[in-house]
N, C-alpha and C positions, 0 to 999 in steps of 0.2 A: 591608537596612540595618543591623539590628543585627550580624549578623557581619563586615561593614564596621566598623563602630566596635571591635568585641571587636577584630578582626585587627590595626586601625592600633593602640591601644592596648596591647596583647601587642607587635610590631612595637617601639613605642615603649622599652619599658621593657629587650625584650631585646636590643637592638643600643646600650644605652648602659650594658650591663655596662662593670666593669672590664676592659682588657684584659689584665692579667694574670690574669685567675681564670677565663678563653677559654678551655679544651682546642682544641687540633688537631681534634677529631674537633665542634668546636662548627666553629670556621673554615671548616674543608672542608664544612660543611649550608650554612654560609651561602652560599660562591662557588658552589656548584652550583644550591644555591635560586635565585641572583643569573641565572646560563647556563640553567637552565630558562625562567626567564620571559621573558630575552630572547630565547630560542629559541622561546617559542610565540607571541611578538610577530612574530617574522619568517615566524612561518606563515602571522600576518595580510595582511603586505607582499604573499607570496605570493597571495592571494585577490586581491587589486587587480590581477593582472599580468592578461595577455593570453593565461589559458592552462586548457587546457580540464581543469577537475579531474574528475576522477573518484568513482563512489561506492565504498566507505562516507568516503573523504576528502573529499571538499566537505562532508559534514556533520557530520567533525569540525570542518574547520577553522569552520565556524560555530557551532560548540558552544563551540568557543575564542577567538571573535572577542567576546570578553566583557574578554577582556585589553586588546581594544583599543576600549575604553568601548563596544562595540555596543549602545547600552539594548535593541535589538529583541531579543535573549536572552531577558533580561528584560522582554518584555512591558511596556516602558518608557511604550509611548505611553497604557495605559489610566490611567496618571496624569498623561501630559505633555501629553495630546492630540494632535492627528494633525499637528500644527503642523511642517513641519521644521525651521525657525527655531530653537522652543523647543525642540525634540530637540537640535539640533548646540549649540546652547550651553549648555543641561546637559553633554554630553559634554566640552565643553571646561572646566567648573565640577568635573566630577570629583575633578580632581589640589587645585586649590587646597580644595574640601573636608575635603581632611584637614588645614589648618593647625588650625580650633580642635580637634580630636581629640587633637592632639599638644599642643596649649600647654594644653588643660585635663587629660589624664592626665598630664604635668608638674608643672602646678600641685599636683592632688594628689599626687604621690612628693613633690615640696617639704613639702607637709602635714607624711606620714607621716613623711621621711626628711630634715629640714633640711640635713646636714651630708653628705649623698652627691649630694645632686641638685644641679647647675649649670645653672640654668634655661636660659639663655643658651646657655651651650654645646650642651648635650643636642639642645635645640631645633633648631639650626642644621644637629646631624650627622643628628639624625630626618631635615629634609626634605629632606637631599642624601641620604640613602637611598631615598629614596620617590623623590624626582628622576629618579634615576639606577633604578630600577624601571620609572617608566611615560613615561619618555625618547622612545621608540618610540612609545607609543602615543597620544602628545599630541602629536607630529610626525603619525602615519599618520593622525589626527584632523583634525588643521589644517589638512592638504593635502587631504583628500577632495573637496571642493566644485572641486578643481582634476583630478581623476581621472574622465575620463567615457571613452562607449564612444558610436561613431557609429552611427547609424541606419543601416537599408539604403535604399541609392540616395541618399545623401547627404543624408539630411529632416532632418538637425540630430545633436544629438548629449546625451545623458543623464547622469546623475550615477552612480557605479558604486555608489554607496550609498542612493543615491535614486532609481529609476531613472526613477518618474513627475515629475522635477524636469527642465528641460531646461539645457544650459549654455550661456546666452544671454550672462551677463555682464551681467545686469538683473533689475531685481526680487528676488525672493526669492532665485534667485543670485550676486547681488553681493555681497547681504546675508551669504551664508554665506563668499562668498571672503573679506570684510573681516573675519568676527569670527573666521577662522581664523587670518587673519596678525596680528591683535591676539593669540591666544590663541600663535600661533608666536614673536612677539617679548615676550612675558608671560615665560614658562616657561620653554624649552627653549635657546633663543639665549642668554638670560641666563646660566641654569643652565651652558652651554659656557663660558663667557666667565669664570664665577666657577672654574670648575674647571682652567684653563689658569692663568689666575692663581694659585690656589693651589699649582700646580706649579712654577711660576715662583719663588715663594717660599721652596717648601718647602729647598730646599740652607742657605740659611743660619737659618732658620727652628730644621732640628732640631739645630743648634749653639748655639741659645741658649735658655737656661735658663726665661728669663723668659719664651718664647712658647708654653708649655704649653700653656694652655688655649685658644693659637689651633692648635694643633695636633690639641685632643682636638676641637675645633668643626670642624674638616675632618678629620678620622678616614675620614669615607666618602670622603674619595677615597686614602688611601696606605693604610689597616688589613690589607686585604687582599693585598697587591704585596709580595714582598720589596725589601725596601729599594733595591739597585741599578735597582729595576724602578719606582718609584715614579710614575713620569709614565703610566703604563699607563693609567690611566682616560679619559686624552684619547683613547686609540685607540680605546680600547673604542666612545665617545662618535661617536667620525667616522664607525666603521664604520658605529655604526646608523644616523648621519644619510646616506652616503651610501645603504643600501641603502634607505631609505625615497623619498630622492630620483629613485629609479630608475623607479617607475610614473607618477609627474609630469613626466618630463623627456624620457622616451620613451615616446611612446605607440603604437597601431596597428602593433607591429613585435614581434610575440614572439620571435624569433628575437634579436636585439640585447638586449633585456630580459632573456632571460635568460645571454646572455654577460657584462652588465655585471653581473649578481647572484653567477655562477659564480664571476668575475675578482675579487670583492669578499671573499669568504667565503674562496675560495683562496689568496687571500692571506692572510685573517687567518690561515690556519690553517699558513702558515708562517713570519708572524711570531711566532702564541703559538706554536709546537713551538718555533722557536730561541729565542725567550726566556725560557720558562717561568715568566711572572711570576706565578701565583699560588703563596702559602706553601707550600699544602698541595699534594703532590705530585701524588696520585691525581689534583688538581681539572685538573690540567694535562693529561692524560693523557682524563679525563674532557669538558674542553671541548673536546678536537681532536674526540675520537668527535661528541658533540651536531652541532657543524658539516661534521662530513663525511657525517653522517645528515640535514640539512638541504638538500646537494647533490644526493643520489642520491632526495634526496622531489622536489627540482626537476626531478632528472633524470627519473625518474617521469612527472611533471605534462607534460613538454617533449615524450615523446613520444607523449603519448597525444592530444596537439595536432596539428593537420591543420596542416600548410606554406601561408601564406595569399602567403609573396612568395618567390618561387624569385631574383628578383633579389637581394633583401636578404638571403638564405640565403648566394649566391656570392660577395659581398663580404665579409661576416661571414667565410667558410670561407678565404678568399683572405688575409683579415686577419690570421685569427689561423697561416695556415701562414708568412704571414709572419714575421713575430711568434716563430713558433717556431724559425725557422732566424737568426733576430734572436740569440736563447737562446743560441745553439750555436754562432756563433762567437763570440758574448761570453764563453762558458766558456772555447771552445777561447783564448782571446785571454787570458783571466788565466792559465790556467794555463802556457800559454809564458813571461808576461811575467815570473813566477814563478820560470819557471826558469831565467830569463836573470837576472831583476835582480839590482843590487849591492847589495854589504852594506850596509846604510844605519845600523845598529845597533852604534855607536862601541865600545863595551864594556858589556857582558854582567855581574855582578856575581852571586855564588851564596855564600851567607853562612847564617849562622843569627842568625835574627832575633832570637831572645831572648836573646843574648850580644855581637852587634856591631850593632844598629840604629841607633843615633845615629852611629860611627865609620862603615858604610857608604852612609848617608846623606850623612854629611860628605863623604866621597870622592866622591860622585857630584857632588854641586853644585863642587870644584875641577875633576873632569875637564869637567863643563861649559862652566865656564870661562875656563880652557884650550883648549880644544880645537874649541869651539861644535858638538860631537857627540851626535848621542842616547846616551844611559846609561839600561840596565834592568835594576834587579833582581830575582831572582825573587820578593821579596813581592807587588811593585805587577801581577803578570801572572795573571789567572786563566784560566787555560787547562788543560786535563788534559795529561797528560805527555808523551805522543806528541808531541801539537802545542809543546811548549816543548821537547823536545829537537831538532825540525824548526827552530824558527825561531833555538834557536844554530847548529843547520850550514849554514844558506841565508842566515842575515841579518845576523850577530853579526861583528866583523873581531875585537873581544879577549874573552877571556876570563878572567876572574878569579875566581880563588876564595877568599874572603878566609877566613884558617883560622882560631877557634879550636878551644876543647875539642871541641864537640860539630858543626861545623860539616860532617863523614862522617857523621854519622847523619841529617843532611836530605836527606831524599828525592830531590829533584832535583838536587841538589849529585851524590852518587853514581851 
């Protein structure tokens, strides 16, 4: 308990630095900090599935299953009693715990430091970082009472967290499905809901002066994202909701479980390659590794699992070769269309900006309209060079180059 409070406290104080007085190499501790834990969260996901773990891994993953509130870790019950009632909603009481941790190590920085602490604000970015910490594991909490494993010869079916609990949907059962989806619609639904909003906001938000300090009070969701990338936290957010979604939704089928977990993760890891949205480079580079070490654990886990439906195997396999030949003509299909299409790209403009920007700007909005053609110049394009001298010879019908002094010394221009 007390390193509970020291952590949330430290926690506190050092995520409402200033963020100019952040180094890069502070940044880059925290999004990695941020990708470890929700990568030993999804080790937990992993335990709920259908699939036979292995030793010494089954007992780390229960070493780690502390992340996702396991009081049995911690020898929970010799204070909670053998109750599971009062177990599962301490675990669901966990996250809100930290509120007075946070408003009274606030309070006192107020004390100490009147004129740097913003009670209000601080407060607000504190527990959207905690939020966004135990995200996972206050979903893979909530849902557990709905995670069970069948009996043999069909004699009912068990809780995967309790297992002398049965899932009748009565009694002490219901009791836990109802204070999970009070604890699901509490927390984590909301916490999505505020953070999609905030995103929604943020474009005209950081164009106005006056909305600072609603800026500095949702910090945790843009601080870490380069700017173009800002809306990133929603993804982050789905991922983990659907892959928690995955042992609730599909049960008795390991084979599917773990295709829709693969499909999940594969993906994220090429949208974050192609978008690289955290600042710090390495953390980019860093979170591909974490999640493709995630796969090859599942991969692992998958085959050391005995084939329980040969049927549900062939449909899966059938699927996804579909699926894959789906891929391949849809490449093969751009890339033709690519090479047929028409120039759609009215005139092309290649200037130096710091000498004619308003004069090529001005010419773009007459040839607009004049002409009701796309106009691109090369500031507004970020692309590397290759691909920006590809799409003046495939897609551009004029080209302009508007001269002055220095307008040969721009890169692209020459």
């Amino acid at each position: 308990g007390i390193l509970v409070v020291s952590g949330v406290a430290a926690l506190t104080i050092s995520i409402n630095r200033s963020a100019l007085l952040q180094t890069d190499a502070s940044l880059m501790l925290a999004v990695i900090a941020g990708v470890m834990i929700t990568s030993v969260q999804i080790l937990g996901i992993y335990t709920q599935m259908e699939i036979a773990w292995f030793e010494p891994l089954q007992s780390l993953f229960q070493t780690l299953a502390i992340f996702s509130f396991n009081i049995k870790v911690l020898k929970g019950g010799c204070v909670l009693g053998p109750g599971a009632v009062t177990s599962f909603v301490f675990k669901q009481l966990v996250g809100p715990c930290c509120i007075p941790i946070v408003w009274l190590t606030l309070a006192i920085q107020k004390r100490i430091a009147p004129d740097k602490t913003d009670l209000t604000v601080m407060f607000a970015n504190t527990l959207g970082v905690i939020c966004q910490g135990i995200f996972i594991a206050i979903i893979l909490s909530a849902f557990s009472p709905m995670m069970c494993y069948d009996h043999p010869g069909d004699s009912g079916a068990s809780m995967l967290s309790s297992p002398d609990l049965l899932c009748t949907f009565e009694g002490q059962h219901l009791t836990l499905v109802i204070v999970g989806l009070v604890a699901l619609c509490a927390i984590p639904l909301p916490f999505l809901a505020v953070t999609i909003y905030a995103i929604r906001r943020y474009p005209s938000a950081v164009l106005n002066s006056m909305r600072y300090r609603w800026m500095q009070g949702f910090r945790f969701v843009f601080f870490k994202y380069r700017p173009s990338r800002y809306y990133f936290s929603v993804a982050l957010l789905m991922r983990s909701l659907l892959v928690c979604l995955v042992p609730v939704v599909i049960r008795h089928d390991t084979a599917l479980q773990v295709c829709m977990v693969a499909s999940i993760l594969g993906s994220w890891i090429v949208l974050q390659q192609q978008t690289l949205p955290w600042k710090a480079n390495w953390s980019n580079l860093l979170d591909g590794v974490m999640t493709m070490s995630l796969l090859l654990l599942l991969l692992c886990g998958t085959m050391s699992t005995p084939a329980t439906d040969a049927d549900s195997l062939a449909v899966i396999g059938t699927a996804l070769f579909i699926t894959f030949g789906i891929c391949l003509g849809f490449a093969f299909f751009l890339a033709l269309s690519s090479k047929v299409a028409p120039r759609t790209i009215g005139l092309y403009i290649c200037y130096n900006q710091s000498e004619a920007a308003a004069q090529v700007h001005y010419l773009k909005l007459l040839f607009v309209q004049r002409t009701h053609r796309r106009v691109f110049v090369d500031s507004e394009i970020e692309h590397e060079l290759n691909i920006l001298i590809d799409v003046v010879k495939t897609q551009v019908k004029n080209f302009l180059i508007f001269l002055t002094q220095h307008t040969l010394r721009h890169t692209p221009c020459v």
